[in-house]
C-alpha positions as CSV (number, residue, x, y, z in Angstrom):
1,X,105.2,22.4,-109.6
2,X,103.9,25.2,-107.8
3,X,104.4,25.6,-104.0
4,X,101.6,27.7,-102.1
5,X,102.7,29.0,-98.7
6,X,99.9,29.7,-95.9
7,X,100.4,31.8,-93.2
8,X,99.2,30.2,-90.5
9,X,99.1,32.6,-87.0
10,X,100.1,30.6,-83.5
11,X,96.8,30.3,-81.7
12,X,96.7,29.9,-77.2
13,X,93.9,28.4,-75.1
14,X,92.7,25.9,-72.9
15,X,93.0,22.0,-74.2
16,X,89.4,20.0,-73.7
17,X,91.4,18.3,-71.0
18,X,92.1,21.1,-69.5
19,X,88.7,22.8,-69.6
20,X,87.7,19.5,-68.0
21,X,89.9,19.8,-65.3
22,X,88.5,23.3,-64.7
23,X,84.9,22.1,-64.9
24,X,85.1,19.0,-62.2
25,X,86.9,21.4,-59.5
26,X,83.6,23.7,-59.9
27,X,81.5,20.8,-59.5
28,X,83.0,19.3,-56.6
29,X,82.4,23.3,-54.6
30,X,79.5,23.6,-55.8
31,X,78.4,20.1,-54.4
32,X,79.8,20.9,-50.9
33,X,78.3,24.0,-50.7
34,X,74.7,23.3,-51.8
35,X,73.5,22.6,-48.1
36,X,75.0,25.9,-47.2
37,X,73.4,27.7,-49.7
38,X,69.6,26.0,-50.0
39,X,69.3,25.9,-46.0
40,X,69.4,29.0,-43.6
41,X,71.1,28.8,-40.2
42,X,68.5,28.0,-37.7
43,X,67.6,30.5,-34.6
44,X,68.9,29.4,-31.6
45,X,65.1,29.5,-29.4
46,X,65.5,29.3,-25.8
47,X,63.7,26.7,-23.8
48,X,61.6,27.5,-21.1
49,X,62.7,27.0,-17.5
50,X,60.5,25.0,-15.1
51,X,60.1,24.4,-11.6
52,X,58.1,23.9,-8.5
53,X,58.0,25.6,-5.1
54,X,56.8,23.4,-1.9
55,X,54.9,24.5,1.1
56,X,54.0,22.2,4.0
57,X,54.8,21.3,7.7
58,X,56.8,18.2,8.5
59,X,55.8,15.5,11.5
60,X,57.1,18.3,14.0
61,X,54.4,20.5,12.6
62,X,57.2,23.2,11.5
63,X,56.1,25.1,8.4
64,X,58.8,24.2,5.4
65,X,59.2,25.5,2.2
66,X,61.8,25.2,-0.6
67,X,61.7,26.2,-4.6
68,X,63.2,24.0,-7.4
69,X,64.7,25.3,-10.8
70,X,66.1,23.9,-13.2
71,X,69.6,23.0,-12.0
72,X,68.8,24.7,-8.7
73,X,67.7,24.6,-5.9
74,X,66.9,27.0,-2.5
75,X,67.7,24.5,-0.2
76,X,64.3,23.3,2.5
77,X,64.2,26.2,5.0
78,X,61.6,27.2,7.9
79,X,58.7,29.7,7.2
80,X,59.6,32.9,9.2
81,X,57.6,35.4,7.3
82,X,53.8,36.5,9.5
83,X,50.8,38.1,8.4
84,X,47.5,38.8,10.2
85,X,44.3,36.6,9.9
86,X,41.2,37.8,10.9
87,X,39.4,35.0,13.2
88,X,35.6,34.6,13.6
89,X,35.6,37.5,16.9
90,X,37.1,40.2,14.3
91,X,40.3,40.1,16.2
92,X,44.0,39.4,14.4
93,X,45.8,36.8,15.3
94,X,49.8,36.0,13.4
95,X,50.8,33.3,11.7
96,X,53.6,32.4,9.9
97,X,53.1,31.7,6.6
98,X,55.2,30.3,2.9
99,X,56.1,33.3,1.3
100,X,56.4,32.4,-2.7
101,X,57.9,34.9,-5.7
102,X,57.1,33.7,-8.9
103,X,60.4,33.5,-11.1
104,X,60.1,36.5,-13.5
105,X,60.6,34.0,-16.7
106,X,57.4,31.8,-15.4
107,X,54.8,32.5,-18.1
108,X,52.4,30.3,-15.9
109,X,51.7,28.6,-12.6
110,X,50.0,25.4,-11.7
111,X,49.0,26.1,-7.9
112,X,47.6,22.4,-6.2
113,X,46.3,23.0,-2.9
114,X,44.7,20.5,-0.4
115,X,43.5,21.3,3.4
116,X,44.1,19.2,6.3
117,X,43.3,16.1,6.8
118,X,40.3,15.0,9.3
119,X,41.2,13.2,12.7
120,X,40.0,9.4,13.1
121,X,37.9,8.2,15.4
122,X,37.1,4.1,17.0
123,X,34.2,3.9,14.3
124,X,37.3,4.1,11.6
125,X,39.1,6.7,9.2
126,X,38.3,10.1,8.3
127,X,37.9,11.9,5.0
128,X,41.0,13.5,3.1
129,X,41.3,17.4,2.7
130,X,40.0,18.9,-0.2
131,X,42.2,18.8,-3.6
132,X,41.8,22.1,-5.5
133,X,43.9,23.1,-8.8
134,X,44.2,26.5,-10.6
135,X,45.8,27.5,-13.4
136,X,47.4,31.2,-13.7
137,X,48.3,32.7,-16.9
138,X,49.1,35.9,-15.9
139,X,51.6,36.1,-12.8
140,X,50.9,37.8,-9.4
141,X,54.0,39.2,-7.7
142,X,53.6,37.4,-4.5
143,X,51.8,34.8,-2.7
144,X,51.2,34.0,0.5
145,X,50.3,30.5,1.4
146,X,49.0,29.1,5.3
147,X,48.0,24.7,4.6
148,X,45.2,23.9,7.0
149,X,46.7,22.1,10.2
150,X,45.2,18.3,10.2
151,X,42.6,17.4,12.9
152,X,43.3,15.5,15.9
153,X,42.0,11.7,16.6
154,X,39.0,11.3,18.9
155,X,40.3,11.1,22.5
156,X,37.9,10.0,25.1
157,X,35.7,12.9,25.6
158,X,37.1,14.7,22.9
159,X,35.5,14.0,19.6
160,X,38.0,13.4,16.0
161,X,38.5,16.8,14.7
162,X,38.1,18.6,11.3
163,X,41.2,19.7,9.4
164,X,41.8,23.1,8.5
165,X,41.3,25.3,5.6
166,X,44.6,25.9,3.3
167,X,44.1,29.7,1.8
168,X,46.5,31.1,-0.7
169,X,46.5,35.0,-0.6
170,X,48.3,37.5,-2.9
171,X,50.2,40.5,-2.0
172,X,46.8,42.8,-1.4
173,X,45.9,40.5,0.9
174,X,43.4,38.7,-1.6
175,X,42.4,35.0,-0.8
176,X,43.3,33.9,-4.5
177,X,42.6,29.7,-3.1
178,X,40.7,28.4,-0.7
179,X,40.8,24.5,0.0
180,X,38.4,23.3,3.0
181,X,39.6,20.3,5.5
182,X,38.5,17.1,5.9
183,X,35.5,15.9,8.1
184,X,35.5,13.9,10.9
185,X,32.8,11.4,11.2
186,X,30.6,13.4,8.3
187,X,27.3,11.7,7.4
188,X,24.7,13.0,5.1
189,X,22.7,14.6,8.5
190,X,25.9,17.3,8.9
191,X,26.9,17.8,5.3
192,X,26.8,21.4,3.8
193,X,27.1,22.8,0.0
194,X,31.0,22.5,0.4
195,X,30.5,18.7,0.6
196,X,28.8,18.7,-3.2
197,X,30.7,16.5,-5.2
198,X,28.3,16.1,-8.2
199,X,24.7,17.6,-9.2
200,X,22.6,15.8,-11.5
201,X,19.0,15.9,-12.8
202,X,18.1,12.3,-13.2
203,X,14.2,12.5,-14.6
204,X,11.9,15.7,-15.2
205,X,8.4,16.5,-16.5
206,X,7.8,16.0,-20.2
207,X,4.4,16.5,-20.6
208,X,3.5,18.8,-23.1
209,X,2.3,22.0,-20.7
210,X,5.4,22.0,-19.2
211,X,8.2,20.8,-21.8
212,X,9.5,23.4,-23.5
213,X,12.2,20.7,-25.0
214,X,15.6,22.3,-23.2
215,X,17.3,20.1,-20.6
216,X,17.1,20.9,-17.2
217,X,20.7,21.2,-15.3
218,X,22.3,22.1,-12.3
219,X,25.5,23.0,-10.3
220,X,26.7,24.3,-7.1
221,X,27.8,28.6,-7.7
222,X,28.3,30.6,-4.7
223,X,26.6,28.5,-2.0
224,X,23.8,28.0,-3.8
225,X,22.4,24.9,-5.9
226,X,21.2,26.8,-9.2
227,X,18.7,24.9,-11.2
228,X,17.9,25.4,-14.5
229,X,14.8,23.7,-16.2
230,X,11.2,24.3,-17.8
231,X,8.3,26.1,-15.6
232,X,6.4,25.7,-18.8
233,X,6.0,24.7,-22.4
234,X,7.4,28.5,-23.4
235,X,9.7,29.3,-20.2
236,X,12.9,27.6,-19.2
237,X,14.1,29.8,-15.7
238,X,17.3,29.2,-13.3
239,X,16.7,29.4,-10.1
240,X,19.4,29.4,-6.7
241,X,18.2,27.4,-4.0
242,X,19.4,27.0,-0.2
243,X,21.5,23.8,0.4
244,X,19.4,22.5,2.9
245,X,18.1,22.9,6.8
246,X,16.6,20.7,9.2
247,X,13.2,21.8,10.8
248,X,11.8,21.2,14.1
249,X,10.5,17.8,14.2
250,X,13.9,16.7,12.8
251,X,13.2,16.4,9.1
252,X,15.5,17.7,6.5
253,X,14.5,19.9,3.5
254,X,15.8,22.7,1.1
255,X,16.2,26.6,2.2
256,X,13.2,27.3,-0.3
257,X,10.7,24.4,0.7
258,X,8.2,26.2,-2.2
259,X,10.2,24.7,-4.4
260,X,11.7,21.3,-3.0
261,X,9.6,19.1,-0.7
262,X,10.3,18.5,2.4
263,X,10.8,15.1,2.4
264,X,13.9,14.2,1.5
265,X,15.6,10.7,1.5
266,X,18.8,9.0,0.4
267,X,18.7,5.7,-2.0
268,X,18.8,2.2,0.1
269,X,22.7,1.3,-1.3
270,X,23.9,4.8,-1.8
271,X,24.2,6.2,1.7
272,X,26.3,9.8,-0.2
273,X,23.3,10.5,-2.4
274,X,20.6,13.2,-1.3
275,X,17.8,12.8,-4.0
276,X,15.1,16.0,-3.8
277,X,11.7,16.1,-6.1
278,X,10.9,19.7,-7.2
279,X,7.0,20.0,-6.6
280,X,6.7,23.6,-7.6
281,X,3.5,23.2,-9.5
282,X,1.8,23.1,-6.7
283,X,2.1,26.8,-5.7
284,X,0.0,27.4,-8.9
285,X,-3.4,25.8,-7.9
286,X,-5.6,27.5,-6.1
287,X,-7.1,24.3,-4.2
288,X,-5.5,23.8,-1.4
289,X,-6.1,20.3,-0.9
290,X,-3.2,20.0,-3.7
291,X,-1.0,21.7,-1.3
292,X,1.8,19.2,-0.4
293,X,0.9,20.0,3.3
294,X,0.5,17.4,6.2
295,X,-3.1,17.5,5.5
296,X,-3.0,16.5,1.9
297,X,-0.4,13.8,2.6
298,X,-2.9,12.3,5.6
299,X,-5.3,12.0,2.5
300,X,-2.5,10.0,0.1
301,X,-0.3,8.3,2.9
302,X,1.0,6.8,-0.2
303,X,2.0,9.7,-2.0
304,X,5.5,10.5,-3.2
305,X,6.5,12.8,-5.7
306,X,6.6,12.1,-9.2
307,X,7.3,13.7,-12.3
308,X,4.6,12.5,-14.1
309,X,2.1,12.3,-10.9
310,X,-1.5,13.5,-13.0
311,X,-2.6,16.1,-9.9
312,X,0.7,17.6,-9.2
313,X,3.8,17.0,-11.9
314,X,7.0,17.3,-10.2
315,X,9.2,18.9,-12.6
316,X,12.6,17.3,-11.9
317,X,14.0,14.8,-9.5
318,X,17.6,16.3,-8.3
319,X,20.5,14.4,-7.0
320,X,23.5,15.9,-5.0
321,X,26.4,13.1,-4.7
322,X,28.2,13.9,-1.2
323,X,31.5,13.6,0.6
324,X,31.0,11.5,3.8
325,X,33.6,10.0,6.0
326,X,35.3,7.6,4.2
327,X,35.0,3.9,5.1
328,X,37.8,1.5,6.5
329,X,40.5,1.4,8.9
330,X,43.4,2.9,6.8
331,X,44.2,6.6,5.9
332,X,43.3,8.4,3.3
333,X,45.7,9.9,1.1
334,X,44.7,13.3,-0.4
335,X,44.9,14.0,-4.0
336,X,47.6,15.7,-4.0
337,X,49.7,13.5,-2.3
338,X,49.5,11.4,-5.4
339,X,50.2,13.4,-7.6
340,X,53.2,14.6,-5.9
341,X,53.8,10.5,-6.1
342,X,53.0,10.3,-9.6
343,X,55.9,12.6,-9.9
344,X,58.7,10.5,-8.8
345,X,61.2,13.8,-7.8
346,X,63.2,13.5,-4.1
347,X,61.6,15.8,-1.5
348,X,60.5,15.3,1.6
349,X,57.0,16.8,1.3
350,X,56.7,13.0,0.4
351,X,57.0,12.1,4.0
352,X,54.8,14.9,5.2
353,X,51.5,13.0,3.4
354,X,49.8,16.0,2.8
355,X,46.7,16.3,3.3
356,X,45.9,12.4,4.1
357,X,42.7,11.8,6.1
358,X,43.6,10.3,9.8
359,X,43.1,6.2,10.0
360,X,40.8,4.5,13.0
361,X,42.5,6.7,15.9
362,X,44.6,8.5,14.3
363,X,45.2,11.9,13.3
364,X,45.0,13.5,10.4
365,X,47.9,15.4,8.5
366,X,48.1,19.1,7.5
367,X,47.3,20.2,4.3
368,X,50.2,21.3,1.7
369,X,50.6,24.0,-1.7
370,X,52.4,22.1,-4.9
371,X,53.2,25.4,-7.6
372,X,54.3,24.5,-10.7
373,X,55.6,26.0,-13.6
């Protein structure tokens, strides 16, 4: 028997256990790093800081005013800065006034302004200041702000006052907001263009000369009422026109009677509404008997304008909703006073009711700034 020797060689290297061993540890990093790897850390953003800075007088009729920030606050402190306002005589006269710095991270400001309140009187309350709000994307470096004083209650021979005008300036001395006081037993007789609380074009000429199919409009820019509508089937024109002014014998009609007849009158259950008829057709013709003068209204006693009257086409009926003195006994808080409600923060610009219209024989309180940001 033959005997064959092989020469076998030692051979080293990992055992399948062993390799297994090696494989579940990689796993197991892998797996608690996979969040690491597949997300990136996020940037930190900062949020933006807000606040609100308060101007007003308290019961005392000091002048306040106090800023808020985030974790902050001023502390309520009396107005000591002064700066000249000119009065109706062109002299000066100083008066102490909020001075307000804008934060230099505020990207915006919210400014809510209302003037003073109007004093009450025996026939019951007065209206509220009026609410204005502005928005400001781009900051100024200073403001100045002077709230309207409220107007005092009637007193024997001394009739219920108006409130005063709340102006915000800037730094150049530039009157960046301007919101008027209350009135003090207003009716439709004494209102002016500041009292316009809507325009609206209720019914206008569609016959075919004189529809040129755009719809007529208005609204209430610089003083004036400015109308837009058709003239005639190929022209649609904007004109301004005068609030109003009362003539001799005690009737009331626009600045530019050519366009607006002069008889003006306010619907039976609506005693805010002003309604005017445009009549401007009737500067075309040449006979005068279709001029709405007294003589041609002694021949049609009857006569009132229309839009679709067959001698004379009125070409839109206009009406001009108006703040009057409100009704009741009670006061009239302002708008800003609720929303400084609505807001539910401690401060006592609460207590100070700005701009809230005086009830029956009382007085009226001064008006107030609210800047947010």
């Amino acid at each position: 028997m033959v005997i064959i020797k092989m020469n076998n060689k030692l051979k080293r290297g990992f055992s399948l256990f062993e390799a297994f061993v090696v494989m579940l540890i990689v796993a197991i990093f892998v797996a608690l790093m996979a969040n690491t790897v597949a997300h990136r850390p996020k940037e930190k953003v900062a949020s933006e800081a807000h606040g609100r800075f308060e101007c007003y007088y308290d019961s005392n009729g000091k002048l306040y005013q106090q800023m808020y920030t985030e974790g902050s606050t001023t502390g309520r402190k009396l107005a000591t800065k002064e700066i000249g306002f000119e009065k109706e005589d062109g002299s000066i006269e100083m008066k102490k006034v909020c001075e307000f710095v804008p934060p230099s991270y505020a990207k915006y400001l919210i400014i809510d302004a209302v003037g003073g309140g109007a004093g009450g009187s025996p026939k019951g309350g007065a209206s509220e200041g009026q609410f204005v709000s502005t928005f400001y994307a781009s900051i100024e470096r200073k403001y100045y702000i002077l709230p309207g004083q409220g107007g005092k209650r009637e007193t024997g021979a001394n009739a219920a006052e108006n409130g005063e005008t709340t102006l915000v300036k800037n730094q150049d001395n530039d009157v960046m907001i301007t919101a008027n006081g209350g009135k003090a037993v207003s009716s439709l007789e004494n209102t002016t263009v500041n009292d316009i609380l809507d325009c609206s074009i209720t019914e206008w000429c569609t016959l075919e000369q004189f529809d040129c199919q755009i719809t007529p409009t208005c609204r209430v820019v610089d003083g004036k009422i400015e109308v837009s509508y058709c003239r005639t089937k190929g022209t649609y024109i904007t004109q301004k026109l005068t609030y109003k002014s009362e003539k001799s014998d005690g009737t009331v009609e626009m600045g530019n009677p050519r366009f607006i007849v002069n008889n003006v009158y306010t619907k039976p259950k609506n005693a805010n509404t002003w309604v005017y008829h445009d009549i401007s057709q009737f500067s075309d013709y040449d006979d005068v008997s279709l001029d709405p003068t007294a003589t041609y209204k002694a021949n049609r006693p009857d006569w009132t304008p229309n839009v679709y009257d067959i001698y004379a086409p009125s070409m839109y009926t206009m009406e001009l909703l108006m703040n009057t003195t409100a009704e009741g006994d009670d006061p009239n808080p302002s708008n800003l006073h609720r929303i400084i409600e609505s807001l539910q923060y401690t401060s006592k610009i609460k207590d100070a009711n700005v701009g809230q219209g005086g009830g029956k024989n009382q007085n009226g309180s001064a008006g107030g700034v609210l800047i947010l940001w």
